[in-house]
Structures are given as structure tokens and as C-alpha cells.
C-alpha positions, 0 to 999 in steps of 0.5 A, a space after each residue: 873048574 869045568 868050562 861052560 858050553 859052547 853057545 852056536 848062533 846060526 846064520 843065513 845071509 851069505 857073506 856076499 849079501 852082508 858085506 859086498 863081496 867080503 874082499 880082504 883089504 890088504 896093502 902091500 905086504 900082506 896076504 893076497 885077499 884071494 887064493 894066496 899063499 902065506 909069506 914063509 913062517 907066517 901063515 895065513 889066518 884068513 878062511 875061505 867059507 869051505 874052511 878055516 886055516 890054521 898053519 901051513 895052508 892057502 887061503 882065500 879072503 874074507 867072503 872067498 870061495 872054495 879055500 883050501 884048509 891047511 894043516 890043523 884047519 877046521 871047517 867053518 860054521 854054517 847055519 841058518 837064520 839068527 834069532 831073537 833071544 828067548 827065555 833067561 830071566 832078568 837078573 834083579 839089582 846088585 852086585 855079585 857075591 864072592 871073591 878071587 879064588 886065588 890071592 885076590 881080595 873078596 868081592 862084596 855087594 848085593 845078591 842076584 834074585 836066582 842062583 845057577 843059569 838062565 837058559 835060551 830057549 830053542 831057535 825058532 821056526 826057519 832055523 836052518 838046525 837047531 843048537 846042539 849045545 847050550 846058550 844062555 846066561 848066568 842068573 848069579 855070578 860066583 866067585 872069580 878066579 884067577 886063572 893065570 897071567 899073560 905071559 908074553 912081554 909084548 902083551 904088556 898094554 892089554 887093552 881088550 879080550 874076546 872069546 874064540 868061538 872054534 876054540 872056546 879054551 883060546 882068548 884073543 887080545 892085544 894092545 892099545 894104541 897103534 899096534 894092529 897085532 892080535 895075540 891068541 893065548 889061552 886061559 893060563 895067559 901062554 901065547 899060541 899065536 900072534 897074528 899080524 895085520 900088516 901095513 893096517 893104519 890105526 891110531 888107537 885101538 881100543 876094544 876087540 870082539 868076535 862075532 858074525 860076517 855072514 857065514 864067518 867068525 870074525 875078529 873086529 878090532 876096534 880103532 876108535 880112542 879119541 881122548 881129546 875128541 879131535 879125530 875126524 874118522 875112525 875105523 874097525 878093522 875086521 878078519 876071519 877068526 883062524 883057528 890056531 895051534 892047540 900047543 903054546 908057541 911063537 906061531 906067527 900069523 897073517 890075515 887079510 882084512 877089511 878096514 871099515 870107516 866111519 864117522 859119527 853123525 855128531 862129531 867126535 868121541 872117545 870110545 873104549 868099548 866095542 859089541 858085534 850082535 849075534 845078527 853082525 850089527 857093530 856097536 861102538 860105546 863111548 867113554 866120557 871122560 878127561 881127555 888124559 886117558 887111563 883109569 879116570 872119572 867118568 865125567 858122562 854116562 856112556 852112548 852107544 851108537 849103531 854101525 850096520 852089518 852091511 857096512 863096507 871098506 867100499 864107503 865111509 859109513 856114518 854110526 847112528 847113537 841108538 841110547 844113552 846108558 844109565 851108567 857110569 853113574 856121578 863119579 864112578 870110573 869111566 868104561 873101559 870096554 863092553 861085551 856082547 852076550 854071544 847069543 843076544 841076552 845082553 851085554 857087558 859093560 866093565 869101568 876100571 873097577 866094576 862091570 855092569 850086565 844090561 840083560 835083554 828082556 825075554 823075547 826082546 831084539 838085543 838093542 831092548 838090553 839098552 834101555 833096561 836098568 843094569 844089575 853091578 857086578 863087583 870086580 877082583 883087583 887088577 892092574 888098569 882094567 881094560 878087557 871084559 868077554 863073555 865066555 864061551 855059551 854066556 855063562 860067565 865071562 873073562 876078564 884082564 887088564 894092562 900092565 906085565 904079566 896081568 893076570 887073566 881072571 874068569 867068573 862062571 856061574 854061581 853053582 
């Protein structure tokens, strides 16, 4: 199956500007936030604004200046201002058709109002370039197909996945709880490289994301289960996205980070679910339900509450709930994970058995995808459901769950 194209998003706020400077956090033990190099057999996965490190190389932290890149490193992307979504028709209600292309049980549901893609419209004025690839979304999904497994035995409670945007073949995923080890494998589920944040306290972590930190691709994972809603601060963790070895292998990996705190202005809540827009704005979605965890009923619908782009280790930030989502509905499996679209054109929202697309309305900011009515999209069977991620341009999106060797499923476009 041929893959979709990489979708570009330009920015032009440096990382100064965003984030305070942009210092890795990192506590004894992990790799110096500036010009240091990697322990032996660990390189780092940081990346100053002049590149991204891949093996081998010295390093500069989150926001740094005048990195060296190391064997196998590719220059990080640059750009000018992110845009408000354009173009892309709204998907009507319903389920998409088809089934899992291998070994699974077909999918059943309703039909999406088009077939084929609904394209971005180009950047608008005071872009610093224009995209040279396409962006956009899928106006019906088709068939999902298996690509492969996990193969690594350490990843074995896969709660979250996220899209590479330098290496769109690459998926970043890890495990729930309190291990802050990201693991890169790729779509036939063989690992390429873990990559450690040593020493970063976590308590549950639930969800991952890529997106914005200025000029950067980050990595934001998302520290934030509560099943019994007692916590009394929460946290994302956040990294420079390495580019890692294009072989399969046991590649170690370091990166320094920053630990972002926050609280919630309403008390507590168990969350699952973690989105970063195209403009850097974190969004964390809550799961109602039971306090047990795992694959349960929704007891609520799910809200979404703002973090914004500026936010800093410096400070315990407060996140603002922005909507209250139409779903899960009565009775339907509680949410497991979102997704932003990487372009702005909506988001992902997946519950143990099914997903739903919320699509921004054309020429809309992205928090408009928040109060529109979401179209279902059925799901193949897979062990506790927990990861969801746009591929890489939006057309079509990824899928994966706990359990050993689970399998890795993708739905691309309806031809």
C-alpha cells in the first residue's frame, strides 16, 4: 500500500519566544541540556535548532544554539507562520466501510458522504514558504489493514502512539504507568530505538503526541491517569523528536526534557487522551469512568481542557477546560486516547472499541473541531485498545493496543 505524503506545518516563533528559553530539565544522570555529549552506547536524542541528532553526535538541549549533527542527523524544519485550516469538506455521520485486510473481522456501519481525500488549501499570506507536499484528510476511510505486530517484549502495555514527522515510516509508542522510556518501531512493529528519559519522575502515563516546540518536532508524553481522581498535579513530559537509525536494532537512546506541571482549575481528573495543534497548544481529553482503569463504560462524556504553547517547567500552569465533547455517548466504552490532525483539520478521538473524527470547519481555528458533531468510525478488533495517530499528511490514521505482540493496524483513504 503506498504511504500518504508528508504534511509540513510551518512555524515562526522561535523557540525562545514560546517557551522561555526551551532548557532540557534533566536530573542527575541524564544528558547535559546543553552541548553535552551522550553517555557511551546512548546517544543522545535531543537537537539543537541547527539539527537533529541521530547517533554518535553532541548535542544541545530543547531551544539550544549551534548543535552539532551527528552521524545519520537530519536538519530540523524551519518555517514561517502556522495557519488556520482551509478547505476539506466535513465528513457526514457514520461509520466507515470495510474490514481488516488481514485476518481480522470486517468492519460494518454507515457510509462517509465522499469517497477519496479532502485537501488543505495552501497557506495563507505571511507564510514564510509554501508547502511542497500535501495536507489534508480523508473524507471516507477504507479498509484497515494489519501491518504487523510489536516485536519487542518490553513493549508489552502499549498505551499510546504518535506519527514521526522526519520519518513518516517511524511510530513512536510506549507503555502505561510510570516507565518514561519512548520506544521507536516502525510499521511492521520492529524496534529501531528506545530512547530514555533518565530519572523523570511519572506516575501514569498515558497518551504521546508530536507536534510544535517553536521551531522544533517535539515529543509530548503525557503523565496524566488518575483512575481514582486523588492526584493533586500532573505533568507532560516533552523532547526534541531524534531522528533514529533507518535499520531495526537495539539502539539505545537519551534525550533531555522538559517536565511541564499543571494542575486543573476544577480538581482532578483521569485522562487518557493528549492532542498538541499545529500552533503548539496542548490539550489533555479526560476519560469518565470507573476508577478500576482498562477497557471500561464511559460513565460521562469526555472534556477537553487548554495548556498553552508558552507553557514552562519554570511554573505550575493551570489548564482551562475549553468543551465538553458529545461523546462517549450512554454506555459506549470510555476514551482511551486523541489524536490531532497534523495540519489543524480536526482530531481523533478513539474508545476501546470504536474512534471518532471531530472535523474543523473549513477556515475554522482548530478548537471550532470541538463543538461540531463527530462522524463514528468502527474499529478492527484489538487487544485493550489504547493508541490512535494520524499518519503522516492526515490521510488516514494508525492504530494499536496492550497486550504482547499487538498488532499495528493502519486505515488509509477510501480509493
Amino acid at each position: 500500500m503506498p504511504r500518504p505524503s508528508r504534511c509540513l506545518v510551518w512555524f515562526a516563533a522561535p523557540c525562545l519566544a514560546l517557551f522561555g528559553g526551551c532548557n532540557g530539565e534533566s536530573t542527575e544522570g541524564a544528558t547535559p541540556p546543553s552541548g553535552g555529549a551522550s553517555p557511551e552506547g546512548a546517544p543522545t536524542a535531543g537537537a539543537s535548532s541547527g539539527g537533529a541528532v541521530a547517533t554518535g553526535g553532541a548535542t544541545s538541549g530543547l531551544g539550544g544554539n549551534g548543535g552539532t549533527t551527528g552521524s545519520g542527523g537530519s536538519p530540523a524544519t524551519t518555517g514561517g507562520t502556522a495557519n488556520a485550516p482551509t478547505g476539506g469538506t466535513r465528513v457526514a455521520g457514520g461509520g466507515s466501510t470495510g474490514g481488516v485486510a488481514s485476518g481480522g473481522r470486517a468492519n460494518s456501519g454507515g457510509t462517509a458522504a465522499q469517497a477519496g481525500r479532502a485537501d488543505a488549501g495552501a497557506p495563507g499570506a505571511g507564510s514564510a514558504d509554501p508547502p511542497d507536499t500535501e495536507c489534508g484528510r480523508c473524507s471516507e476511510y477504507g479498509t484497515a489493514t494489519e501491518t504487523g505486530n510489536v516485536q519487542s517484549s518490553a513493549l508489552n502495555a502499549l498505551s499510546g502512539v504518535a506519527v514521526s514527522r522526519k520519518q513518516p515510516e517511524i511510530v513512536f509508542a510506549h507503555n502505561d504507568h510510570d516507565r518514561p522510556v519512548v520506544y521507536a518501531i516502525d510499521l511492521e512493529g520492529r524496534e529501531h530505538a528506545q530512547i530514555v528519559l533518565t530519572d523523570a519522575p511519572a506516575t501514569d502515563i498515558e497518551d504521546i503526541a508530536v507536534g510544535p516546540c517553536g521551531a522544533e518536532d517535539c515529543i509530548y508524553l503525557a503523565d496524566v491517569g488518575d483512575n481514582g481522581a486523588t492526584r493533586g498535579e500532573y505533568a507532560i513530559l516533552r523532547f526534541v523528536a531524534p531522528t533514529v537509525p533507518a535499520a531495526p536494532g537495539s539502539n539505545p537512546m537519551t534525550a533531555t526534557y522538559d517536565r511541564l506541571r499543571f494542575t486543573y482549575e476544577d480538581g482532578s481528573h483521569n485522562a487518557e487522551g493528549l492532542m498538541v495543534a499545529p500552533d503548539g497548544t496542548i490539550y489533555v481529553v479526560t476519560k469518565l469512568a470507573p476508577g478500576s482503569g482498562g477497557s471500561v463504560v464511559a460513565t460521562g462524556p469526555s472534556s477537553v481542557y487548554r495548556l498553552a504553547a508558552s507553557i514552562s517547567s519554570a511554573s505550575v500552569a493551570v489548564a482551562t477546560k475549553v468543551a465538553t465533547l458529545p461523546v462517549p455517548k450512554s454506555g459506549e466504552a470510555a476514551a482511551s486516547a486523541a489524536a490531532a490532525h497534523p495540519c489543524g483539520l480536526g482530531f481523533l478521538l478513539r474508545t476501546y472499541d470504536q474512534a471518532y473524527e471531530f472535523v474543523t470547519p473549513s477556515g475554522m481555528p482548530f478548537e471550532a473541531s470541538f463543538e461540531v458533531e463527530p462522524s463514528a468510525i468502527e474499529l478492527a478488533d484489538e487487544p485493550q485498545s489504547e493508541g490512535i495517530d494520524y499518519l503522516a499528511g492526515g490521510f488516514g490514521f494508525l492504530t494499536s493496543g496492550e497486550g504482547t505482540r499487538a498488532p499495528i493496524v493502519e486505515t488509509a483513504c477510501a480509493p
